[in-house]
PDB file as gemmi writes it, atoms N, CA and C in Angstrom:
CRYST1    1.000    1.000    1.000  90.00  90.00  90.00 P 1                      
ATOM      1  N   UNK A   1       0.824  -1.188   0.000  1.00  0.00           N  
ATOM      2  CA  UNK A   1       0.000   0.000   0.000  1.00  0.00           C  
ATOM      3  C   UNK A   1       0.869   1.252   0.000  1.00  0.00           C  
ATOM      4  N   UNK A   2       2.153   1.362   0.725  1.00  0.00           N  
ATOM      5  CA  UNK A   2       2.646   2.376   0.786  1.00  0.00           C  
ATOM      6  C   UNK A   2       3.356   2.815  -0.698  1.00  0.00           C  
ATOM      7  N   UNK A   3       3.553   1.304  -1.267  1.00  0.00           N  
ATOM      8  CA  UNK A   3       4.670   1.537  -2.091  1.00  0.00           C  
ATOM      9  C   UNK A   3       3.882   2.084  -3.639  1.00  0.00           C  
ATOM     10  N   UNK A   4       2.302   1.628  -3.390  1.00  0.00           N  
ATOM     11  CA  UNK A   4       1.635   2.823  -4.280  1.00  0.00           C  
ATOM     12  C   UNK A   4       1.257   3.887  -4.428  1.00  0.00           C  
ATOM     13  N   UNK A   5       0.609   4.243  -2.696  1.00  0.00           N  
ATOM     14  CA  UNK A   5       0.980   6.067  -2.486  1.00  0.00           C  
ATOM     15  C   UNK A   5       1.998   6.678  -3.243  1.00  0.00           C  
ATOM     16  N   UNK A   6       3.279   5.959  -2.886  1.00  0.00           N  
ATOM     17  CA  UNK A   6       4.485   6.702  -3.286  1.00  0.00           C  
ATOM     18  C   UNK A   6       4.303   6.848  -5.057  1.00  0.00           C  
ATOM     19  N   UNK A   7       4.320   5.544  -5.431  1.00  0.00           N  
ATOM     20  CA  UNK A   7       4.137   5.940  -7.148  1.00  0.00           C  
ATOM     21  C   UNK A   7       3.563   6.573  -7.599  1.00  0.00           C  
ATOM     22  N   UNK A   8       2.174   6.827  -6.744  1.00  0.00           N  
ATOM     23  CA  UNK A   8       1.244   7.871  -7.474  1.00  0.00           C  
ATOM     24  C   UNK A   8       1.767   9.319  -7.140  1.00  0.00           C  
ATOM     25  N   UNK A   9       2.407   9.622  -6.009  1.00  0.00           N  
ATOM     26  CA  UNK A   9       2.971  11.173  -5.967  1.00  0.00           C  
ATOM     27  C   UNK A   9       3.894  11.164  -6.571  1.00  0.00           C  
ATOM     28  N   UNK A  10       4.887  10.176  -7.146  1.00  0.00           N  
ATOM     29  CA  UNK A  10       5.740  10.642  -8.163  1.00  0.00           C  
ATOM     30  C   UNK A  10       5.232  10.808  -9.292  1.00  0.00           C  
ATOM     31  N   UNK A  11       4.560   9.896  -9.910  1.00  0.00           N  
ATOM     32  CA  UNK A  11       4.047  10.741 -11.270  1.00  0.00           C  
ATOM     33  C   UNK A  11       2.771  11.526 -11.319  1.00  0.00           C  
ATOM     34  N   UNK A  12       2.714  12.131 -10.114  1.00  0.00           N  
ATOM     35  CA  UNK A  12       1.612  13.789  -9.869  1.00  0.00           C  
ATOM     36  C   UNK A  12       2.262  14.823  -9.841  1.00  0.00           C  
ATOM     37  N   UNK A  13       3.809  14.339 -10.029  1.00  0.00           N  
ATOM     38  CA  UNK A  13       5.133  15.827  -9.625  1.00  0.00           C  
ATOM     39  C   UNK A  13       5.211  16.274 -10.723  1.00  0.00           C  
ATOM     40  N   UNK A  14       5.298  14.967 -12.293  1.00  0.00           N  
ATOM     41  CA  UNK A  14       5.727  15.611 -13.465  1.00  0.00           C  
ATOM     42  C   UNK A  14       4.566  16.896 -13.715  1.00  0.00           C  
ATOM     43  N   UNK A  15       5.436  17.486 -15.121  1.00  0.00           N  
ATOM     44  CA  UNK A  15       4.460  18.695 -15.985  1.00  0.00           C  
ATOM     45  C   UNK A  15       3.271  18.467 -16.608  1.00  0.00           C  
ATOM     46  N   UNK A  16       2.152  19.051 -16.410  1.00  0.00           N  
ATOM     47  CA  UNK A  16       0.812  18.256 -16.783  1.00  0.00           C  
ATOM     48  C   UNK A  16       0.529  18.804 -18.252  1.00  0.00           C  
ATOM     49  N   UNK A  17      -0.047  17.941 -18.607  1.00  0.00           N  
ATOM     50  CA  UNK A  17      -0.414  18.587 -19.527  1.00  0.00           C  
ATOM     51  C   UNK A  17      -1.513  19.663 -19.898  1.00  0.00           C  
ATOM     52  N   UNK A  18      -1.502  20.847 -20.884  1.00  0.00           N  
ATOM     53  CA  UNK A  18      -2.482  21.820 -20.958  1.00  0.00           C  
ATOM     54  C   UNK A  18      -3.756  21.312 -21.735  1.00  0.00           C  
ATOM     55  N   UNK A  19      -4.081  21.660 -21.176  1.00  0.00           N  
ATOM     56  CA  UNK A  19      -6.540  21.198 -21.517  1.00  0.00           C  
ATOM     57  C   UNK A  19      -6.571  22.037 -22.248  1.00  0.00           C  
ATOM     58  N   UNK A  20      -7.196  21.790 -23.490  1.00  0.00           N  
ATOM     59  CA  UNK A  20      -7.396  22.529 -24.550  1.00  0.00           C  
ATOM     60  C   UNK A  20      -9.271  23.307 -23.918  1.00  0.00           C  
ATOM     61  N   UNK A  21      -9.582  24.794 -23.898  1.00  0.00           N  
ATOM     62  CA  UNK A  21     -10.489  25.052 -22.966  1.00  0.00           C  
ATOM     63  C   UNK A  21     -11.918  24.446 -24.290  1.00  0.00           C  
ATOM     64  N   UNK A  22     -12.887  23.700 -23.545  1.00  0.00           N  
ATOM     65  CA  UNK A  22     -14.188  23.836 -24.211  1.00  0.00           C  
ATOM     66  C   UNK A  22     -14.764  24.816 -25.338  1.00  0.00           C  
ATOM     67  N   UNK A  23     -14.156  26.096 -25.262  1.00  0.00           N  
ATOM     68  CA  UNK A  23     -14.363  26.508 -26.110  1.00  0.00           C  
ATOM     69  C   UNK A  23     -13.634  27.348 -27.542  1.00  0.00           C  
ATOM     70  N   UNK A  24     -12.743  25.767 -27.599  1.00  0.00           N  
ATOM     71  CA  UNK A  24     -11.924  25.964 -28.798  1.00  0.00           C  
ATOM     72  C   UNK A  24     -12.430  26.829 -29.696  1.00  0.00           C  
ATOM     73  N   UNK A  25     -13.279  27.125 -29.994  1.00  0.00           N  
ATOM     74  CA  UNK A  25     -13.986  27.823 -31.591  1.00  0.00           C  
ATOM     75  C   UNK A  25     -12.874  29.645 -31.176  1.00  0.00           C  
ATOM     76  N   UNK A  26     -13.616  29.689 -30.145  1.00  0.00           N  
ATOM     77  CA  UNK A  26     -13.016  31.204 -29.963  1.00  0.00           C  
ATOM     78  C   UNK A  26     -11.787  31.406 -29.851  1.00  0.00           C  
ATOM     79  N   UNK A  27     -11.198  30.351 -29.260  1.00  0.00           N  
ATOM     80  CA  UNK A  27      -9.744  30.404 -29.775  1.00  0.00           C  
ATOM     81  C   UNK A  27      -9.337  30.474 -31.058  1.00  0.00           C  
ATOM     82  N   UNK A  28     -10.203  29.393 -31.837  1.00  0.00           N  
ATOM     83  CA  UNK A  28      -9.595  29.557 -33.243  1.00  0.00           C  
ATOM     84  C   UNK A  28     -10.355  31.145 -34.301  1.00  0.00           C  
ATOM     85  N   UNK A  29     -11.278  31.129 -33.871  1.00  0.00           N  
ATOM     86  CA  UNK A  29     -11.889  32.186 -34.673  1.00  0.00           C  
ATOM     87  C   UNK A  29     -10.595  33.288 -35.274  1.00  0.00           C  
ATOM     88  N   UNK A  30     -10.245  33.922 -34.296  1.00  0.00           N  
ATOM     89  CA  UNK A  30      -8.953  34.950 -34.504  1.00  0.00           C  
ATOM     90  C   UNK A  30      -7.943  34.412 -35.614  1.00  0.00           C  
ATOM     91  N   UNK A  31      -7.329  32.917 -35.953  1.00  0.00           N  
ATOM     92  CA  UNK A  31      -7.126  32.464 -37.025  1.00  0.00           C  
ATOM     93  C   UNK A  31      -7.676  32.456 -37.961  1.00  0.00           C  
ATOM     94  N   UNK A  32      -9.059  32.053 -38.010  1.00  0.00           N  
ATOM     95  CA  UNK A  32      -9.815  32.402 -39.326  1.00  0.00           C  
ATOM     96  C   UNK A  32     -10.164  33.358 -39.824  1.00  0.00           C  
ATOM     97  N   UNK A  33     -10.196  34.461 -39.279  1.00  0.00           N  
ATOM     98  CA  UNK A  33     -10.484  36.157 -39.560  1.00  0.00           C  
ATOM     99  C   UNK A  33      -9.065  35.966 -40.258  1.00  0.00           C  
ATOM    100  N   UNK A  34      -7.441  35.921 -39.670  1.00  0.00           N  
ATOM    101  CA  UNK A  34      -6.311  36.558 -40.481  1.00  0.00           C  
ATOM    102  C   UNK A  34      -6.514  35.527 -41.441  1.00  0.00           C  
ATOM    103  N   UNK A  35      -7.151  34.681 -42.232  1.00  0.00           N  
ATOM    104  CA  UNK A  35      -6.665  33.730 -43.200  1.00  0.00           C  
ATOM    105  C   UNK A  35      -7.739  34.067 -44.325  1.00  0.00           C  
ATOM    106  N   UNK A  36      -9.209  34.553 -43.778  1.00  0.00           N  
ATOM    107  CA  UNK A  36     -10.185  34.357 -44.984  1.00  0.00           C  
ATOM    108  C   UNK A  36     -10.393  35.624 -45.799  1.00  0.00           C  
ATOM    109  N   UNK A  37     -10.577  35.683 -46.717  1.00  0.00           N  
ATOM    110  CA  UNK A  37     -10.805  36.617 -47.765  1.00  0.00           C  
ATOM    111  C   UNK A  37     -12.295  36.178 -48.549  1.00  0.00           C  
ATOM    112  N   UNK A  38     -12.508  37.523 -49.249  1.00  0.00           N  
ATOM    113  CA  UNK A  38     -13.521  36.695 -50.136  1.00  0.00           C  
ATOM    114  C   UNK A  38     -13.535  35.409 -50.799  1.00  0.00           C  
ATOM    115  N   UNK A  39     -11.745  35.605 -51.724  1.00  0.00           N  
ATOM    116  CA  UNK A  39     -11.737  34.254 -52.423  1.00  0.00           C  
ATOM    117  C   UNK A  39     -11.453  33.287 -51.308  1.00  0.00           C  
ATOM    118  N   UNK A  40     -11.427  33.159 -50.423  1.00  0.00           N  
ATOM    119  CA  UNK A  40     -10.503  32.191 -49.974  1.00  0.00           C  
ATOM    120  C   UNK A  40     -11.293  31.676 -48.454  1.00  0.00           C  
ATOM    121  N   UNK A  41     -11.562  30.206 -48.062  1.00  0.00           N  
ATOM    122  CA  UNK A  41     -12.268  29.879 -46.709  1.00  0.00           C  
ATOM    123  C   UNK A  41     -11.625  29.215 -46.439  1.00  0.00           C  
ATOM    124  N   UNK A  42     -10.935  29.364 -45.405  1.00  0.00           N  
ATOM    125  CA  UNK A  42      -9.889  28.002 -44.293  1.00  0.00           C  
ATOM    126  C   UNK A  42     -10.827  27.025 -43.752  1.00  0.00           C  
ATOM    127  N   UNK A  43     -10.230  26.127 -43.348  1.00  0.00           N  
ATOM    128  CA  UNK A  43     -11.016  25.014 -42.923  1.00  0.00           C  
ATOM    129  C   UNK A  43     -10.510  24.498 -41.657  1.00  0.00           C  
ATOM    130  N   UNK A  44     -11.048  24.863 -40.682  1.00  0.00           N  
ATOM    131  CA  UNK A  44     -10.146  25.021 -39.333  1.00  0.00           C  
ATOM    132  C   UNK A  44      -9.796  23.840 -38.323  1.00  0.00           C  
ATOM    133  N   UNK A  45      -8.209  22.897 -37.786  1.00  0.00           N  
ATOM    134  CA  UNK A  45      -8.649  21.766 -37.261  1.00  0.00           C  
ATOM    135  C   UNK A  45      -7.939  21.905 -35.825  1.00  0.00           C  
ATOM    136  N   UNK A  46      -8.526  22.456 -34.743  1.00  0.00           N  
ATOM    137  CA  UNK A  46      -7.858  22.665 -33.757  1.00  0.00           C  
ATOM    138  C   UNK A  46      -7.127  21.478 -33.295  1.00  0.00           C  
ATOM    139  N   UNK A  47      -6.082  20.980 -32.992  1.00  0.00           N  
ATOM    140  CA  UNK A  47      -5.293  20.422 -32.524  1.00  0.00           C  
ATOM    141  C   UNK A  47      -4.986  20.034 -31.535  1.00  0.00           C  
ATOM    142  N   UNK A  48      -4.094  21.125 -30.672  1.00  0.00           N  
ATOM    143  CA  UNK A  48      -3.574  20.825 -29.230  1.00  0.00           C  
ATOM    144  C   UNK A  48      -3.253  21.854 -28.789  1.00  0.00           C  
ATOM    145  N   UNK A  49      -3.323  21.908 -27.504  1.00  0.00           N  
ATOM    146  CA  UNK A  49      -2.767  22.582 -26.396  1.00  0.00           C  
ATOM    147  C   UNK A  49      -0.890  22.062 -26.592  1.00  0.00           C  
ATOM    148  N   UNK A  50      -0.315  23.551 -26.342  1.00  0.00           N  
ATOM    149  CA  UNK A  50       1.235  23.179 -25.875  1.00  0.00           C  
ATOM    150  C   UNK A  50       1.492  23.427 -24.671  1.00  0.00           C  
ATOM    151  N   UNK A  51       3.177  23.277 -24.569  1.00  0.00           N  
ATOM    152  CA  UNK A  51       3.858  23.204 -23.160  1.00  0.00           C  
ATOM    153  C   UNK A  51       3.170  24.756 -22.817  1.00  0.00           C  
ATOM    154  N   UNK A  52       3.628  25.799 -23.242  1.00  0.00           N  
ATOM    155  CA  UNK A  52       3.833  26.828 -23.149  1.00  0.00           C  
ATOM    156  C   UNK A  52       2.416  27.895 -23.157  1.00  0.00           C  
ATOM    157  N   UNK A  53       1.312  27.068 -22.943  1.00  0.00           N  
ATOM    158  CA  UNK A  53       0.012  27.702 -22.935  1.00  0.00           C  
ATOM    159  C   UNK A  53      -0.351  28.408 -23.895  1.00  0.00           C  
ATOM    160  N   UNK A  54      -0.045  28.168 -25.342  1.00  0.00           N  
ATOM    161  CA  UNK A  54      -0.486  28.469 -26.682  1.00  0.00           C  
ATOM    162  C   UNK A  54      -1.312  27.182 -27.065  1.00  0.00           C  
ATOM    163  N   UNK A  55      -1.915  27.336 -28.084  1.00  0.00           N  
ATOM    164  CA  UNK A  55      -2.703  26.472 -29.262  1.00  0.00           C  
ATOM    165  C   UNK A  55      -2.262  26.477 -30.475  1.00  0.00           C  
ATOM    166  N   UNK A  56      -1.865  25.196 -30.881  1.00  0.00           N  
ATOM    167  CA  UNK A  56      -1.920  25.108 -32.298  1.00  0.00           C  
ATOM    168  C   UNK A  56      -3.217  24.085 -33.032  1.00  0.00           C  
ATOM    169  N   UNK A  57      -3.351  25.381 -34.521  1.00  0.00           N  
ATOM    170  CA  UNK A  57      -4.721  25.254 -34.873  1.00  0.00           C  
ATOM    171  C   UNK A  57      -3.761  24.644 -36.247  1.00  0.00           C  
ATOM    172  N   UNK A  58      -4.575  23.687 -36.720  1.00  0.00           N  
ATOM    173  CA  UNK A  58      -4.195  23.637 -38.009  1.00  0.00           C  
ATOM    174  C   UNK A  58      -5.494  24.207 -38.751  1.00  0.00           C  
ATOM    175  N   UNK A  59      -4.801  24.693 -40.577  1.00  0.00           N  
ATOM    176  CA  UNK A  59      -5.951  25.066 -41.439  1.00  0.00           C  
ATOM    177  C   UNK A  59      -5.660  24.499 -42.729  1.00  0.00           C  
ATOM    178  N   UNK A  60      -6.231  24.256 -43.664  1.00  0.00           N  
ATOM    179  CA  UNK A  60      -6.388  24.259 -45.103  1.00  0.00           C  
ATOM    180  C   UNK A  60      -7.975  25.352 -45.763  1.00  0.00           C  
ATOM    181  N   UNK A  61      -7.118  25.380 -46.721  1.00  0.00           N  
ATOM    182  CA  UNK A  61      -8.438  26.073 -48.137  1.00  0.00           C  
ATOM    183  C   UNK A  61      -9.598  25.335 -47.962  1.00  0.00           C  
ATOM    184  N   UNK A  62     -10.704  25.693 -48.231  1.00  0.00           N  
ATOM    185  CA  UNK A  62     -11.644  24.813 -48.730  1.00  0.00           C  
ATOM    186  C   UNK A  62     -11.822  24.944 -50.529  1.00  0.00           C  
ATOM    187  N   UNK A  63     -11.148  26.171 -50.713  1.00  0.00           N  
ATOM    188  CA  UNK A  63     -11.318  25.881 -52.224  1.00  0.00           C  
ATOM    189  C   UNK A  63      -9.858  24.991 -52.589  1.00  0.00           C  
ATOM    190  N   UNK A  64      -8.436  25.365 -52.079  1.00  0.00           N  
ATOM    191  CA  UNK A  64      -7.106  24.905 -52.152  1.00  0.00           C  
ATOM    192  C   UNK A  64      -7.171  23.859 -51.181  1.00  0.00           C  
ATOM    193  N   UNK A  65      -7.630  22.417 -51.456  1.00  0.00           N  
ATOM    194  CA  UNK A  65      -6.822  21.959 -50.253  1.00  0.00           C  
ATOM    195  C   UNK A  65      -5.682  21.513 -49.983  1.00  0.00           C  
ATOM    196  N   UNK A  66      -4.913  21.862 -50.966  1.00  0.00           N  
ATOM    197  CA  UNK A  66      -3.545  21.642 -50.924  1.00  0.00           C  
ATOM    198  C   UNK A  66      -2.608  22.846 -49.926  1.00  0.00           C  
ATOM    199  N   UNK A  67      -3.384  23.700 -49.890  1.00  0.00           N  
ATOM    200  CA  UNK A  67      -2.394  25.136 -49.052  1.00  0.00           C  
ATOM    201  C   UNK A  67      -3.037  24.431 -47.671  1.00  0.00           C  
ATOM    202  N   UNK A  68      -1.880  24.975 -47.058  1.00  0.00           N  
ATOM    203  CA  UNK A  68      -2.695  24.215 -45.454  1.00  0.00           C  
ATOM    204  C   UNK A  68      -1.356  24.909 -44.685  1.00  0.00           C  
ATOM    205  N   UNK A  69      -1.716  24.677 -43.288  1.00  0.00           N  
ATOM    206  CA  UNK A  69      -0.862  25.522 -42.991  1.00  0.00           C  
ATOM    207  C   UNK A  69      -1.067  25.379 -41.313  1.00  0.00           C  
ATOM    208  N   UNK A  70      -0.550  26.446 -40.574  1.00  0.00           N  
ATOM    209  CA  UNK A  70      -1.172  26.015 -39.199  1.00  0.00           C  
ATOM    210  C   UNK A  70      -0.972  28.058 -38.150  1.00  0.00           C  
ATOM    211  N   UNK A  71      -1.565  27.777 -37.166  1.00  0.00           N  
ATOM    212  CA  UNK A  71      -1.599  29.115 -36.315  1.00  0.00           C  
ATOM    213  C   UNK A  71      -1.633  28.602 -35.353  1.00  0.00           C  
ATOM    214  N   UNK A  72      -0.764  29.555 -34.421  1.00  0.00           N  
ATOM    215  CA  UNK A  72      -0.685  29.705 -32.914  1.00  0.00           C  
ATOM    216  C   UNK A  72      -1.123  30.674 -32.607  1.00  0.00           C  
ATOM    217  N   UNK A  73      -1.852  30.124 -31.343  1.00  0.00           N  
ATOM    218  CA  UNK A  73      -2.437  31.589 -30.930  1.00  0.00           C  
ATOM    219  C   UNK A  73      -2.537  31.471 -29.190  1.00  0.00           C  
ATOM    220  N   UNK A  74      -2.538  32.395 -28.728  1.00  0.00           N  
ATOM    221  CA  UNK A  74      -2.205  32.337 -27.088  1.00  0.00           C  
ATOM    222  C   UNK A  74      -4.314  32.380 -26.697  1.00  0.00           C  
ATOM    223  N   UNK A  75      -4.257  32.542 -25.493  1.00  0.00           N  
ATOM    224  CA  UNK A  75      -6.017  31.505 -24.997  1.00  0.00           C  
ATOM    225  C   UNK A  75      -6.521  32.638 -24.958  1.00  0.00           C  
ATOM    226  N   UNK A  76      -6.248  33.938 -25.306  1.00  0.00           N  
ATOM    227  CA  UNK A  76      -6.964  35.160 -25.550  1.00  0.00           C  
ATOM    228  C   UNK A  76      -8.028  35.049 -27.129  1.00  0.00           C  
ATOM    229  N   UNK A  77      -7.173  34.401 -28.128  1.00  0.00           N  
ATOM    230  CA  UNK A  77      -6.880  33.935 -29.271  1.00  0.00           C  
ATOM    231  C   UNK A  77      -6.303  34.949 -30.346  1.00  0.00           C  
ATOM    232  N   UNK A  78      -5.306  35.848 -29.487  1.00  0.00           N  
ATOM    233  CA  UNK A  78      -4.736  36.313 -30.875  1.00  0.00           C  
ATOM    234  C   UNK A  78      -3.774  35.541 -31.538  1.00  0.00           C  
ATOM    235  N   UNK A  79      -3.207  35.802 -32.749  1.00  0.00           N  
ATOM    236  CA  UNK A  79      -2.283  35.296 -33.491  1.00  0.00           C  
ATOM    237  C   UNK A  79      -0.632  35.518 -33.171  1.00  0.00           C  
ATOM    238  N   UNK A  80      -0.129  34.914 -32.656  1.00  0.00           N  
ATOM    239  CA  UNK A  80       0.948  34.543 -32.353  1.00  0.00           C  
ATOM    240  C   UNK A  80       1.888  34.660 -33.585  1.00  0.00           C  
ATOM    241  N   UNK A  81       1.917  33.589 -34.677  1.00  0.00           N  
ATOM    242  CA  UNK A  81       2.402  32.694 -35.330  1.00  0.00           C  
ATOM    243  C   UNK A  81       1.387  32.057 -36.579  1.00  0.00           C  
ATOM    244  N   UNK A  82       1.944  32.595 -37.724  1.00  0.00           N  
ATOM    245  CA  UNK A  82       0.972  32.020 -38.899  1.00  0.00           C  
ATOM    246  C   UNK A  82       1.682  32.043 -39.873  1.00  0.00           C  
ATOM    247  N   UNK A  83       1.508  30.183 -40.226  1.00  0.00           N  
ATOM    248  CA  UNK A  83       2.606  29.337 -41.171  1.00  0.00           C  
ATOM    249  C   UNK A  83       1.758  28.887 -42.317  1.00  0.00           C  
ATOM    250  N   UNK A  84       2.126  28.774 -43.593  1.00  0.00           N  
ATOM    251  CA  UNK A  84       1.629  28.463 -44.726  1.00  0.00           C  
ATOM    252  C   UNK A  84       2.741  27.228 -45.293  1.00  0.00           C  
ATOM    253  N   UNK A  85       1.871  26.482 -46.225  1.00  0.00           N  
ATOM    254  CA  UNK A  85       3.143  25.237 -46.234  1.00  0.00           C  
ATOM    255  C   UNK A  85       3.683  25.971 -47.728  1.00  0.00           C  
ATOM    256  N   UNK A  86       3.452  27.322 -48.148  1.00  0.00           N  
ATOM    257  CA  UNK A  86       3.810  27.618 -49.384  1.00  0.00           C  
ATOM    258  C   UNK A  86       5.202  27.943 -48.818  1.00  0.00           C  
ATOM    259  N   UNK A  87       5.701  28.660 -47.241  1.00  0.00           N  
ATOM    260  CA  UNK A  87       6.389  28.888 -46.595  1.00  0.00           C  
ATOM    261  C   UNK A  87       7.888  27.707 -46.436  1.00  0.00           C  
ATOM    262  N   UNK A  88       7.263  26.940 -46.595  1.00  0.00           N  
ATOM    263  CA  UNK A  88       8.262  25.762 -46.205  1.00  0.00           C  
ATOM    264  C   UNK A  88       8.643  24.885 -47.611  1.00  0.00           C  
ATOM    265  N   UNK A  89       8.145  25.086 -48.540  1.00  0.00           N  
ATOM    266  CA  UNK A  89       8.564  24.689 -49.685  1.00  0.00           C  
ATOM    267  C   UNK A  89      10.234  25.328 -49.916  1.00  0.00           C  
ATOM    268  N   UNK A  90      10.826  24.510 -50.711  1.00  0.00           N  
ATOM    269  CA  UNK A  90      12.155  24.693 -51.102  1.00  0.00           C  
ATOM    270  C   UNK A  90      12.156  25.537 -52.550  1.00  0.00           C  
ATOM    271  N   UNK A  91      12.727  26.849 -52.531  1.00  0.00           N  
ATOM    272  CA  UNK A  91      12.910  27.484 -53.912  1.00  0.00           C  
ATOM    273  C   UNK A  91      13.878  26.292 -54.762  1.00  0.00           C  
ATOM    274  N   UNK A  92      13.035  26.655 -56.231  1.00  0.00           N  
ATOM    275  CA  UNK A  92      14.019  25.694 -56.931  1.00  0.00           C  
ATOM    276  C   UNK A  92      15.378  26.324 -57.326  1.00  0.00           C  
ATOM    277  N   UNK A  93      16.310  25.303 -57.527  1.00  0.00           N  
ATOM    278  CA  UNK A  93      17.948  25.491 -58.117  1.00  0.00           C  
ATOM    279  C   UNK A  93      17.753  26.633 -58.873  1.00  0.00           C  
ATOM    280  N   UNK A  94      18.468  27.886 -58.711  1.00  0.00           N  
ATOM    281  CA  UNK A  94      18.673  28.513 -59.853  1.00  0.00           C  
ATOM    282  C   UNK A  94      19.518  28.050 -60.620  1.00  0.00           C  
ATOM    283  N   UNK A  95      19.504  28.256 -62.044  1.00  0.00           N  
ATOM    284  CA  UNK A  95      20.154  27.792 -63.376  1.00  0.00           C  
ATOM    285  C   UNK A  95      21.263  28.403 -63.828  1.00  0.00           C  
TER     286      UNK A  95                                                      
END                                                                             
């Protein structure tokens, strides 16, 4: 008996993890305002909570679903951080 008390307060010491709050939408909303345009509707997939008490949201086009991309945003939900995978593509060799 004792020797499970003990196990359970050791792994109650580690870093917990962050709860993504119930009302993800409003978190993400603030991402979808900087992404949509007339032409253009993101398609929003909230994700996870990080170490550091941000959210990462992932998005794609609904007309492109090939552009996709992702936002951080702190639990206020402003925008932190906003990545496009056009961003991470490699320029080709110049000739």
């Amino acid at each position: 008996m004792l020797l499970l008390l003990l196990f359970s307060g050791i792994s109650s010491c580690g870093p917990k993890k962050p709860v993504i709050p119930d009302d993800v939408e409003a978190i993400a909303r603030s991402c979808y305002e900087t992404l949509a345009t007339l032409e253009r509707t993101p398609k929003l997939e909230p994700s996870e909570a990080m170490e550091d008490g941000t959210y990462l949201i992932l998005w794609s086009m609904v007309e492109l679903p090939e552009e996709k991309g992702s936002c951080i945003v702190d639990g206020s939900g402003e925008v932190i951080l906003l990545t496009n995978n056009a961003d991470l593509q490699e320029e080709p060799p110049a000739e």
